[in-house]
C-alpha positions as CSV (number, residue, x, y, z in Angstrom):
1,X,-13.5,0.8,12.3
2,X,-10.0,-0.7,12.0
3,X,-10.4,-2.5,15.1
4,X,-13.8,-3.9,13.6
5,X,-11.5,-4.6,9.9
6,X,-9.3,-6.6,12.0
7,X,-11.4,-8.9,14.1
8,X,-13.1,-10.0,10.4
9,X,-10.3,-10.6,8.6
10,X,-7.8,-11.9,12.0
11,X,-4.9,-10.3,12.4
12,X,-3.3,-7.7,10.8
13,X,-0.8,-9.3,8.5
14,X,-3.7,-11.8,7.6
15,X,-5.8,-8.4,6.3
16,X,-2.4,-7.2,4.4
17,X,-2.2,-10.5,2.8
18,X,-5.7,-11.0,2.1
19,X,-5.8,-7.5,0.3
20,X,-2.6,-8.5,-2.1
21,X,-4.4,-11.4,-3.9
22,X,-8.2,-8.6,-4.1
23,X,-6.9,-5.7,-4.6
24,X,-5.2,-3.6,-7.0
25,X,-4.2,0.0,-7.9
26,X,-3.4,1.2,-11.1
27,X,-0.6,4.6,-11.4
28,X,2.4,6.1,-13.9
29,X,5.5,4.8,-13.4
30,X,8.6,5.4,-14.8
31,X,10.7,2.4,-16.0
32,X,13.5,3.7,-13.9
33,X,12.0,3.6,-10.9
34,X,10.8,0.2,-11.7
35,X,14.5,-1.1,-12.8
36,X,16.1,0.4,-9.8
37,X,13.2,-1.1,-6.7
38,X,12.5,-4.5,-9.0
39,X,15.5,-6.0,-10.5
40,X,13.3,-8.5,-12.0
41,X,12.1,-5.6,-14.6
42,X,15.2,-6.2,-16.5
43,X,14.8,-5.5,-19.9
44,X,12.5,-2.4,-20.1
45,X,13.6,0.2,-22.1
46,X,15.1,3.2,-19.7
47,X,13.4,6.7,-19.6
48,X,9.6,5.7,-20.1
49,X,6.8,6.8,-18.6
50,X,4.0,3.7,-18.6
51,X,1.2,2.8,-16.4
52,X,2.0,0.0,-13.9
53,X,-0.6,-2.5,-12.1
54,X,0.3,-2.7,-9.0
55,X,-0.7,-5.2,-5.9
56,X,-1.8,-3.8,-2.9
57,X,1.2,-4.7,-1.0
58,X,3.1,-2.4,-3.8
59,X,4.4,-5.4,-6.0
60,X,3.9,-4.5,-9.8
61,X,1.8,-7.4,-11.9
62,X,2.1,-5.6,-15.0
63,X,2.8,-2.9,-17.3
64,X,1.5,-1.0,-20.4
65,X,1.2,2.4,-22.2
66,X,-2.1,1.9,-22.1
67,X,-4.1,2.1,-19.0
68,X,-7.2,0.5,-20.0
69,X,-5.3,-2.5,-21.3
70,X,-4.1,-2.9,-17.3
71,X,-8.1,-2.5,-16.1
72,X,-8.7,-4.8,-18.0
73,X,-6.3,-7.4,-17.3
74,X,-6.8,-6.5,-13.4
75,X,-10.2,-8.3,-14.3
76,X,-9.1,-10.8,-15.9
77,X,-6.9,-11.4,-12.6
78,X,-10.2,-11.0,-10.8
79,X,-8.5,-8.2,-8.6
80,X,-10.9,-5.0,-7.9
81,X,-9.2,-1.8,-8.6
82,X,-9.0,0.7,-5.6
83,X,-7.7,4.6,-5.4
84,X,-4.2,4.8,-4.4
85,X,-4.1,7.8,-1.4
């Protein structure tokens, strides 16, 4: 199957990038994780537990405390949501 993955999409970092810009997962973070990998986070309160929207290579796109809100602005991003295993 991956082999059959890869000859549609090309090569394998071509798939990895191809799945940042469709694909999306959402899970809980804590903003301390989030301050310490992404300095760009900057600014969010310490010690919070939120839900992050997160590309599929692992970048964040967004935050919130509500996880619907984050759905919902995946769509408006046109990414599809996926299951993070």
């Amino acid at each position: 199957m991956r082999e059959i993955l890869t000859r549609m999409a090309g090569s394998k970092t071509e798939f990895r990038e191809f799945g940042k810009s469709s694909f999306a997962y959402l899970r809980k973070v804590k903003t301390d994780e989030l301050l310490n990998q992404f300095p760009e986070t900057e600014g969010l309160p310490v010690g919070l537990e939120l839900w992050g929207l997160f590309d599929a290579g692992g970048m964040p796109l967004a935050v919130a405390d509500d996880k619907n809100a984050l759905a919902e602005d995946a769509i408006d991003r046109e990414l599809m949501t996926v299951r993070r295993h």
